[in-house]
C-alpha positions as CSV (number, residue, x, y, z in Angstrom):
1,X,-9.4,13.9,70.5
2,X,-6.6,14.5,68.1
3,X,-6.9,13.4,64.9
4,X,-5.7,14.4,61.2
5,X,-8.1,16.6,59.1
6,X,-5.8,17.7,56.2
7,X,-5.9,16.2,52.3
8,X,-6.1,12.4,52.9
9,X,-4.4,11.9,49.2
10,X,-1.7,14.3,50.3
11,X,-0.6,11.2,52.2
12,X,-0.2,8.6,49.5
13,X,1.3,11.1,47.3
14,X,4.1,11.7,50.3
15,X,4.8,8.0,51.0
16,X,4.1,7.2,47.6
17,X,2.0,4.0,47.9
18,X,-1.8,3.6,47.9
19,X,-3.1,4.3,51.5
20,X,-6.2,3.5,50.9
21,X,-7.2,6.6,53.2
22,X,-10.6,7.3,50.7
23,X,-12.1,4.1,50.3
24,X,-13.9,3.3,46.7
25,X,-11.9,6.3,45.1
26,X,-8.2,4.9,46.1
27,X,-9.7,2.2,43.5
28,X,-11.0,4.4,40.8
29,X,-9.3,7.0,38.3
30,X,-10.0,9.6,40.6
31,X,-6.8,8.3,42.8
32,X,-4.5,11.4,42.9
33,X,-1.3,9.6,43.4
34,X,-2.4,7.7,39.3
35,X,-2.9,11.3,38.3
36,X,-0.3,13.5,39.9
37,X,3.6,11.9,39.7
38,X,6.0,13.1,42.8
39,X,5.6,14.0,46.3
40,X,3.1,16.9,47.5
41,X,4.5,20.5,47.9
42,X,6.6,22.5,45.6
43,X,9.4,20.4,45.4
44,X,7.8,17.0,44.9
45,X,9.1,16.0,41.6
46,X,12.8,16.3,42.8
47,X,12.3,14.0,46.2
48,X,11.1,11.4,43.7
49,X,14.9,11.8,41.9
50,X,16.8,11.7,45.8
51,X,18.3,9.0,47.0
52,X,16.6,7.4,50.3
53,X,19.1,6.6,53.0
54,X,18.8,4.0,55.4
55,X,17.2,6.5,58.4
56,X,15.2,8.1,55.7
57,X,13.3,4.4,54.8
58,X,13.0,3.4,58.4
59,X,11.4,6.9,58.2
60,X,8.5,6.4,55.8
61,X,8.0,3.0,56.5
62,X,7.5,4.4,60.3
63,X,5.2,6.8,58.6
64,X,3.1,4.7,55.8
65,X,2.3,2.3,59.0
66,X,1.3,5.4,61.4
67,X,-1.0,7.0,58.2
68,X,-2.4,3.4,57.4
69,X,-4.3,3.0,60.5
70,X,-5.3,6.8,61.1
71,X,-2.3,6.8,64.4
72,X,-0.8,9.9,65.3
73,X,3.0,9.7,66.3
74,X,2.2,9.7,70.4
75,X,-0.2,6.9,69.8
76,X,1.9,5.3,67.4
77,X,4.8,4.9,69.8
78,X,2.9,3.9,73.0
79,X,1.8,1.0,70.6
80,X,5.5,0.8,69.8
81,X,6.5,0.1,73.5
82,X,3.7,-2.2,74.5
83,X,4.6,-4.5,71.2
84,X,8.3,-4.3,73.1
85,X,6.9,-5.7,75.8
86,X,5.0,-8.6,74.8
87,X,6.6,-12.1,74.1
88,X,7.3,-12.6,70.1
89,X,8.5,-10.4,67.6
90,X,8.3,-6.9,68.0
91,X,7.4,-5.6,64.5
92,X,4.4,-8.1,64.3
93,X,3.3,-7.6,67.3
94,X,3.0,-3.5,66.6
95,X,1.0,-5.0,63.2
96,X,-1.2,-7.2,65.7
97,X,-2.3,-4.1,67.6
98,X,-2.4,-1.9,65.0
99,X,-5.4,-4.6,63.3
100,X,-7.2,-5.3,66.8
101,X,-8.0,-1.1,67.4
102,X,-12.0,-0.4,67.7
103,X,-12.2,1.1,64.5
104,X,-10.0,-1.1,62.3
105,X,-11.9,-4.1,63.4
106,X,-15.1,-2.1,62.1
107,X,-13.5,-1.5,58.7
108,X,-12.0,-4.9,58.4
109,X,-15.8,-6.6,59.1
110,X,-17.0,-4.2,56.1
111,X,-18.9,-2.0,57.6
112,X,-16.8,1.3,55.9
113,X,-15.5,1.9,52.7
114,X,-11.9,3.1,54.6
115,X,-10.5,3.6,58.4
116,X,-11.4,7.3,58.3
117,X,-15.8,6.7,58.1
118,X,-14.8,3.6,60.8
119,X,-13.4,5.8,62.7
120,X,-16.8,8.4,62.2
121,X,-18.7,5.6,63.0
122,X,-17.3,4.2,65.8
123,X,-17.6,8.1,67.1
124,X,-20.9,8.4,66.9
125,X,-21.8,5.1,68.9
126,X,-22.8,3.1,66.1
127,X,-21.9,0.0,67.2
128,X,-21.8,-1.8,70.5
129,X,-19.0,-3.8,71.8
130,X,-20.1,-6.7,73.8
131,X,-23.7,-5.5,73.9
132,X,-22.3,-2.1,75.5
133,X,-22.1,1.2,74.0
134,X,-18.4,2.1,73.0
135,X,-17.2,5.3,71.2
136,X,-13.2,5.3,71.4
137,X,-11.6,4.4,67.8
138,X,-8.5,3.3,69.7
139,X,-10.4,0.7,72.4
140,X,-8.3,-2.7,71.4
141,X,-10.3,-5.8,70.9
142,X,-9.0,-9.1,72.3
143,X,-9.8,-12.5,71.5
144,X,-13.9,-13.2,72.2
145,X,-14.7,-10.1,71.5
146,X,-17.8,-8.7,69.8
147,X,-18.7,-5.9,67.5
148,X,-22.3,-5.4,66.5
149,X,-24.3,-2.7,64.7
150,X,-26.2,-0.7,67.0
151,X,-30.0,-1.9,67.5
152,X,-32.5,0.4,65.2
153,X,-29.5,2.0,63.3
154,X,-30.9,-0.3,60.3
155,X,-33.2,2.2,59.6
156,X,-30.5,4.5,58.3
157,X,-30.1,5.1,54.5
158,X,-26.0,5.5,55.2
159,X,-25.8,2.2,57.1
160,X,-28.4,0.5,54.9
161,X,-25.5,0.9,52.2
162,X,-22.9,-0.1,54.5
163,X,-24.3,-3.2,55.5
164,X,-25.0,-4.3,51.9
165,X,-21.5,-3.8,51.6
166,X,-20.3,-5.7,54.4
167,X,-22.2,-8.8,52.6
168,X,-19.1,-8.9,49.9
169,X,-16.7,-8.0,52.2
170,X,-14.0,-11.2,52.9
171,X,-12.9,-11.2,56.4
172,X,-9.7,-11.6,57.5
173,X,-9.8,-15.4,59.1
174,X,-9.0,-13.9,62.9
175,X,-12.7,-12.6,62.5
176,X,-16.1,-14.3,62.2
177,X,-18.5,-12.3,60.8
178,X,-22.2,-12.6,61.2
179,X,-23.8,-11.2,58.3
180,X,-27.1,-11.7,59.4
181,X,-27.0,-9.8,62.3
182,X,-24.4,-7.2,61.4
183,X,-21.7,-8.7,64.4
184,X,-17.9,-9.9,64.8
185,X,-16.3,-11.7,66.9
186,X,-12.9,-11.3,67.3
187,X,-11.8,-15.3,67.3
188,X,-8.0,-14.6,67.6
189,X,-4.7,-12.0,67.8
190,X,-4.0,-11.3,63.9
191,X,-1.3,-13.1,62.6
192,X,1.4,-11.3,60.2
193,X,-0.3,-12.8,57.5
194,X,-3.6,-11.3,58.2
195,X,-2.4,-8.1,57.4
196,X,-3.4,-6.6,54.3
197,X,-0.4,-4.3,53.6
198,X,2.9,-5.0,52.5
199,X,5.0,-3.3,55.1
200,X,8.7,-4.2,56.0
201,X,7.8,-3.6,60.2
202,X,11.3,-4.2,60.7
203,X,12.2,-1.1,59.6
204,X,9.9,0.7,62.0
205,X,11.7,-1.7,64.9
206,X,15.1,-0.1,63.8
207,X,14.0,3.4,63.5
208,X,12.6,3.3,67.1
209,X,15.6,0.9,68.5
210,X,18.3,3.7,67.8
């Protein structure tokens, strides 16, 4: 299964916004894109200084969205195409599918501290998915749908702290979250507003419309 395994704050540096690919760290000092100014490489500093044009924002955007959610470029545009097809706006509907993947839906119940240990989680059959055993990251959830912890993983000292985290955790309102029994059920197809990233989609509609 393909998958990225280079620096995950090489990322944020290179789009220049937070990714929030490291969980707890993106939110401490230890952040690299607070300490280091500029893109990666050795000529970071200067793409800082260059002016953007308009295929070079429909770019990034393209890019931030694809790094966000842990999607390679294949992945990324077969999502592309089925958003295409689907009544409604295209650029929310991408951002729809993009929220409803396996592990997303994992992360956004509280059950990692970022996408990346979802993703880890999901991989080692962790959890269950409709009381069945389900280890694809990139399995999307539809409406009545439900995530739960595998039974006698409890015992764990890892998912010990996980679940204590998920009992802070908000959820996003297309989920209800049982606390008690470490579950979700997916109640709904995530609205635009139940994304929890500021992205302009319609530029990723025009880079992939040209």
């Amino acid at each position: 299964m393909a998958r990225y395994t280079g620096p995950s704050c090489r990322l944020c540096r290179r789009e220049g916004r937070k990714l929030f690919l490291k969980g707890d760290r993106c939110i401490s000092d230890k952040c690299a894109l607070a300490r280091r100014e500029g893109a990666p490489g050795q000529h970071g500093a200067n793409a800082v200084r260059k002016k953007t044009g308009e295929y070079g924002r429909q770019l990034r955007e393209k890019q931030t969205a694809r790094r966000y959610y842990g999607v390679l470029e294949k992945q990324f545009r077969k999502y592309y195409d089925m958003a295409e097809k689907m009544p409604g706006i295209t650029g929310e509907n991408l951002l729809s599918i993009l929220e409803t993947r396996f592990d997303n839906v994992v992360y956004r119940m509280g059950m990692a501290s970022s996408r990346k240990e979802a993703r880890q989680l999901v991989l080692h059959a962790h959890f269950r998915l409709n009381g069945k055993k389900a280890n694809i990251p990139s399995i999307l959830l539809k409406p009545g749908d439900v995530v739960s912890l595998k039974e006698g993983d409890r015992d764990s000292v890892k998912i010990k702290e996980l679940v204590e985290r998920m009992q802070t955790t908000a959820a996003p309102a297309w989920l209800e979250i049982d606390k008690e029994n470490v579950s979700a059920k997916v109640l709904s197809v995530p609205a635009r507003e139940d994304v929890d990233f500021d992205f302009n989609e319609q530029l990723i509609v025009e880079l992939y419309s040209k």
